[in-house]
C-alpha positions in Angstrom: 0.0 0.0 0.0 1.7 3.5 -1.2 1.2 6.3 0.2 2.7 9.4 -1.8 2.2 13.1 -1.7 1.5 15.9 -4.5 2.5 19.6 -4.6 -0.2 21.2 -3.0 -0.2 24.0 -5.4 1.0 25.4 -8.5 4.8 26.2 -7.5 6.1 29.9 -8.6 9.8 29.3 -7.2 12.2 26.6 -6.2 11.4 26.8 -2.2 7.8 25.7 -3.6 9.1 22.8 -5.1 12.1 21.6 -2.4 10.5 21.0 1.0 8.6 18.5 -0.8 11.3 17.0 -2.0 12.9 16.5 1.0 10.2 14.8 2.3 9.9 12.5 -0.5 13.3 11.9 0.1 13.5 11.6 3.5 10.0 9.8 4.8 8.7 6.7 3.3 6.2 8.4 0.7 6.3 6.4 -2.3 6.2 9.3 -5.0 5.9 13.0 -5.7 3.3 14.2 -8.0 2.2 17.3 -9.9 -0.7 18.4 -11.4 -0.5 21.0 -14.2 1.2 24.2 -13.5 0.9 27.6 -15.1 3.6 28.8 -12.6 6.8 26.9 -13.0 6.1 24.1 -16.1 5.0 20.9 -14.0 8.3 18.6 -16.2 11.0 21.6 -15.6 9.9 21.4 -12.1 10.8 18.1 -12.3 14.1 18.6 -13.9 15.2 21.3 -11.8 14.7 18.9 -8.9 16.5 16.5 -10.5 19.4 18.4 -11.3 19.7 19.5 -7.9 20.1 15.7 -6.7 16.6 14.8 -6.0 16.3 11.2 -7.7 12.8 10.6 -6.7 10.3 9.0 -8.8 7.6 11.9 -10.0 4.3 11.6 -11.5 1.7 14.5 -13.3 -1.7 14.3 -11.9 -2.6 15.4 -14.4 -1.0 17.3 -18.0 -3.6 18.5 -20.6 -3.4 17.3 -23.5 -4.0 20.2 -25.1 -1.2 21.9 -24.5 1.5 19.6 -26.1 1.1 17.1 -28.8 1.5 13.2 -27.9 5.0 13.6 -29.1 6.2 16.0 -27.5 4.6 14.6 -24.5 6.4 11.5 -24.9 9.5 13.0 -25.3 9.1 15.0 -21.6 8.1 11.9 -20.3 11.3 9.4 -21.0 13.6 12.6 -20.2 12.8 12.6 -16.9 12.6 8.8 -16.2 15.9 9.4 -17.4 16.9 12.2 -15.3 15.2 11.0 -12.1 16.4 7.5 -12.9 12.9 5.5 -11.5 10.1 5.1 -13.8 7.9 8.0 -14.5 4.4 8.2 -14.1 2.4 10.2 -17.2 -0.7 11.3 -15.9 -3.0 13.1 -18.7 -6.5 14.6 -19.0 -8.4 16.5 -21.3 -8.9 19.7 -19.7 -12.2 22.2 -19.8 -14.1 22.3 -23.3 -13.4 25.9 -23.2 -9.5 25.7 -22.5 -9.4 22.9 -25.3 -11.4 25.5 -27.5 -9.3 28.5 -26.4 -5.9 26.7 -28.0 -6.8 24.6 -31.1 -9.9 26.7 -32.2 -12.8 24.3 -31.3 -13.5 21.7 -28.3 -12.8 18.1 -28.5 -15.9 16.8 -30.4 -15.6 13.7 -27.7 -12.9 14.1 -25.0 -12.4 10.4 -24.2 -11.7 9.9 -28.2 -9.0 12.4 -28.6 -8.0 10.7 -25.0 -7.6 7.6 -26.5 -6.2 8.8 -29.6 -3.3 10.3 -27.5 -3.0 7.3 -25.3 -2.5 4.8 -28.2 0.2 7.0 -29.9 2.3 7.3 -26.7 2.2 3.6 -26.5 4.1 3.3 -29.3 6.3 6.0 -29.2 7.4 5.1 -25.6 7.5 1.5 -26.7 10.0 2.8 -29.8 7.6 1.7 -32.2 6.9 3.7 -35.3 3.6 5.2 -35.1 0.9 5.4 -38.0 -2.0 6.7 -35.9 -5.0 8.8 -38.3 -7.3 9.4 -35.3 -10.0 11.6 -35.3 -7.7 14.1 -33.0 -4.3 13.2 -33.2 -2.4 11.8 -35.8 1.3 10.3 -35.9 3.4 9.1 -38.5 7.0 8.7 -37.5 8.8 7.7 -34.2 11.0 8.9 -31.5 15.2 8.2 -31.5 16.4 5.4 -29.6 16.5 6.1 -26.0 17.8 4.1 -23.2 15.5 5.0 -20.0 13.4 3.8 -17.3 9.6 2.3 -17.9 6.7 4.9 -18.9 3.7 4.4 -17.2 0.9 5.8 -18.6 -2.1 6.9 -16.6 -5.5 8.6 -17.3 -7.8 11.0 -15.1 -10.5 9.0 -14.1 -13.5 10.6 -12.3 -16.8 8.5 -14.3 -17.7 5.2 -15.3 -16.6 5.8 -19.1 -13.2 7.2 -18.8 -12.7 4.4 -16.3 -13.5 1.8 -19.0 -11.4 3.8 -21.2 -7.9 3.4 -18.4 -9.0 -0.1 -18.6 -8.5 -0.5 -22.4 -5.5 1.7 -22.4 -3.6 2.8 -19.4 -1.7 1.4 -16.9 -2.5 3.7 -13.6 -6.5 5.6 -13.1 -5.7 8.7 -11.5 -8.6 9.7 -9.6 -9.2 12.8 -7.4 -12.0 13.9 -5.3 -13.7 10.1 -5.5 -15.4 9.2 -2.6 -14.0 5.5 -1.4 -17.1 3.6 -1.6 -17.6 5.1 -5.1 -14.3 3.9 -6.3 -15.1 0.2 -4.8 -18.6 -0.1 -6.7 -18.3 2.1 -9.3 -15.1 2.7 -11.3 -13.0 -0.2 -10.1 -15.5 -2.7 -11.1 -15.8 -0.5 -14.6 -12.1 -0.6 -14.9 -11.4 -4.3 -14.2 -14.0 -5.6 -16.4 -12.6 -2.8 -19.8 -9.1 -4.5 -19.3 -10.7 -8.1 -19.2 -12.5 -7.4 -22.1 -9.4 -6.2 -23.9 -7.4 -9.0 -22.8 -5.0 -7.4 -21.0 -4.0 -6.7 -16.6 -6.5 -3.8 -15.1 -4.1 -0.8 -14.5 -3.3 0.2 -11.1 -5.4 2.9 -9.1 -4.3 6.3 -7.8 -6.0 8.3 -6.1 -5.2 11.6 -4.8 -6.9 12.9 -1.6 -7.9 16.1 0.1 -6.2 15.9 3.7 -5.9 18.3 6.9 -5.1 17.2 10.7 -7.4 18.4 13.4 -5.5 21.8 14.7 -7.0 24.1 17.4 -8.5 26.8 15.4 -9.1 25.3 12.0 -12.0 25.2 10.5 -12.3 21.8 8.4 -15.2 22.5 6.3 -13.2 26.2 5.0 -10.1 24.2 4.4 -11.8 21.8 2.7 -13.8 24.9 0.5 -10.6 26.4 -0.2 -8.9 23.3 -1.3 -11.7 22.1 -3.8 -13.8 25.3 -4.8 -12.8 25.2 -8.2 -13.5 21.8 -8.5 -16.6 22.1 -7.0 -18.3 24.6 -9.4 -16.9 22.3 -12.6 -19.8 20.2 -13.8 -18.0 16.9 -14.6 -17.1 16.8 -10.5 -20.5 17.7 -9.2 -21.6 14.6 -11.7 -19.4 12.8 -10.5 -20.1 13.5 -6.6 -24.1 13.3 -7.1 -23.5 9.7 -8.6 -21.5 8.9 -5.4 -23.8 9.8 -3.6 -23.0 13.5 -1.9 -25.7 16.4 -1.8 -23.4 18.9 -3.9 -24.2 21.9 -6.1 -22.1 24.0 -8.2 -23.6 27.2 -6.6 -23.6 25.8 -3.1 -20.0 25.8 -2.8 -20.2 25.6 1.2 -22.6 23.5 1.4 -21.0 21.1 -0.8 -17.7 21.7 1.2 -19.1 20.2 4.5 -20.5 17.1 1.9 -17.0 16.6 1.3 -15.5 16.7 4.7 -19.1 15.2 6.2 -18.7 11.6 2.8 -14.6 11.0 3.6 -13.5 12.5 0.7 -11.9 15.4 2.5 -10.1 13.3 5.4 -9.9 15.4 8.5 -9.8 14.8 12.1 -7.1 13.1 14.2 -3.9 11.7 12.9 -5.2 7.8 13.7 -8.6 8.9 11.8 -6.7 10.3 8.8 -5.0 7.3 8.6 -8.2 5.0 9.4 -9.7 6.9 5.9 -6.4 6.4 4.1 -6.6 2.4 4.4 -10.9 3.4 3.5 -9.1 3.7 -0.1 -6.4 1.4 -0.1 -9.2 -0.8 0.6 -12.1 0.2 -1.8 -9.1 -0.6 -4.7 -6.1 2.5 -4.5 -2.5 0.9 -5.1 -1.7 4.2 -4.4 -3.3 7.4 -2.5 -1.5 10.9 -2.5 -1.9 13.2 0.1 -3.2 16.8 -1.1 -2.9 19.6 1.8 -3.7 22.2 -1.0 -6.1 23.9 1.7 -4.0 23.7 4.5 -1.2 25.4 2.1 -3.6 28.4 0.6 -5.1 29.2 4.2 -1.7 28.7 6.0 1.4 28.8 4.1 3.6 26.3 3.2 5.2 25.2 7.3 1.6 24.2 7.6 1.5 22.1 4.8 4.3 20.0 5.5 3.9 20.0 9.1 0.5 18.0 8.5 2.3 15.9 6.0 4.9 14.8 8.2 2.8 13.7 10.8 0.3 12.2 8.8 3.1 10.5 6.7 4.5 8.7 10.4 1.1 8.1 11.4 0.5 5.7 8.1 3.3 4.1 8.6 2.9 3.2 12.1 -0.6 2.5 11.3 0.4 -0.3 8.7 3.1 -1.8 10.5 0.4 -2.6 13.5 -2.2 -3.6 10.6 -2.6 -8.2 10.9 -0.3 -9.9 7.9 -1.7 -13.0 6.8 1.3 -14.2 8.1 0.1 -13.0 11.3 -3.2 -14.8 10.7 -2.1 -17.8 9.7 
């Protein structure tokens, strides 16, 4: 069971970008992940760290895919598996209809083809396969160099039943965010395992990135938790997504919502030994991986904050999974 943590927002400098780092480096979190920036670029961030002797394995949760064609993409991604030297996860979604519109002139006429379309031509460029791809969206006919690096792995923004089915054909990690557990156990994990069966081929990995802040005298959870996920909670595709699970949310209820967050798990908050109780909630409902997002924390607090919470919330897992029953144990 990893346990891994992402930059809790975009980073404009480097002293955004080390702490983290360090405690990458330094605790027993499995990764460290980023989601797009518009500050510093989320795969120089990346390479700075690298070049300044972080050799961590890194992740994007998630890249648009409109900003950079599945070339290019490819070509940022087996650089820094290269540069960090551990295998690299690439993370990518399909961003807002009116972003995709905003760059290339119109929206995606269907944003899980133009995903797939992008998946299928990094497969065989990271694979070193000449690609003849005519998709609908994206189109490829040539190859990348030979280039000696550690594994790609390929993984797809997940929040619904079809783009699940879709990571299940195609990608190797879902990368989920905002998913209440239960809805990940009976809904997309079911969704995904069955897409890769049908395709003949093994049902990619789960990640699942989640909204976290430890019980502190004079914190309000429910604002941390609205100032963490606001944006998300006014995007349509989320509120979907949240209503199917389950959670009384509206997009101009933002507070109201926030508390449904906090009040449905999805938000963890409380005491160290209940964070980590609602961390193993998702290792059990299906996550190989969960990262820890303190992006309220951060924007309410400041950065100390942030990691403060991770730290202890990093030791707590830990010590809570070395005192979980093996079946060793059992036996």
């Amino acid at each position: 069971m990893r346990t891994s943590i992402i930059l809790p927002v975009m980073p404009e400098q480097p002293d955004d970008l080390t702490p983290f780092a360090e405690l990458v480096r330094d605790t027993p979190a499995h990764r460290l992940w980023q989601g797009q920036s518009l500050g510093l670029e989320t795969h120089q961030a990346f390479a700075y760290l690298a070049g300044q002797g972080f050799q961590l394995p890194v992740g994007t949760s998630v890249t648009l895919t409109a900003l950079r064609h599945p070339y290019e993409a490819a070509l940022q991604a087996r650089s820094l598996a290269r540069l960090t030297g551990h295998p690299m996860v690439l993370g990518i979604g399909a961003g807002t209809p009116e972003l995709v519109e905003s760059l290339h002139g119109k929206a995606y006429p269907s944003p899980l083809t133009a995903l797939a379309d992008y998946l299928t031509i990094l497969r065989g460029l990271l694979a070193g396969d000449p690609v003849l791809h005519q998709g609908r969206q994206y189109q490829m006919h040539g190859g990348l160099p030979p280039f000696e690096h550690p594994p790609v792995e390929l993984g797809l923004g997940v929040l619904r039943p079809a783009a699940a089915r879709l990571a299940g054909e195609l990608a190797d990690s879902a990368i989920t965010w905002m998913t209440p557990p239960d809805y990940l156990r009976t809904v997309l994990r079911p969704e995904i395992e069955a897409a890769a069966a049908q395709a003949g081929r093994p049902a990619p990995r789960i990640v699942t990135v989640v909204h976290v802040a430890v019980r502190r005298p004079g914190r309000n959870p429910h604002q941390v938790a609205l100032t963490a996920a606001r944006e998300h909670l006014a995007a349509p595709h989320y509120t979907d997504m949240l209503r199917r699970a389950g959670l009384r949310v509206h997009p101009m209820q933002p507070g109201l919502s926030a508390r449904a967050l906090v009040d449905g798990g999805v938000v963890l908050t409380g005491t160290l030994s209940e964070i980590a109780a609602g961390v193993r909630r998702y290792h059990e409902a299906g996550a190989d991986e969960v990262v820890l997002n303190t992006a309220g924390v951060r924007m309410l607090e400041g950065r100390e904050a942030a990691l403060r919470d991770l730290r202890a919330i990093l030791a707590e897992v830990t010590t809570s999974d070395s005192r979980q029953p093996t079946d060793a144990g059992l036996a």
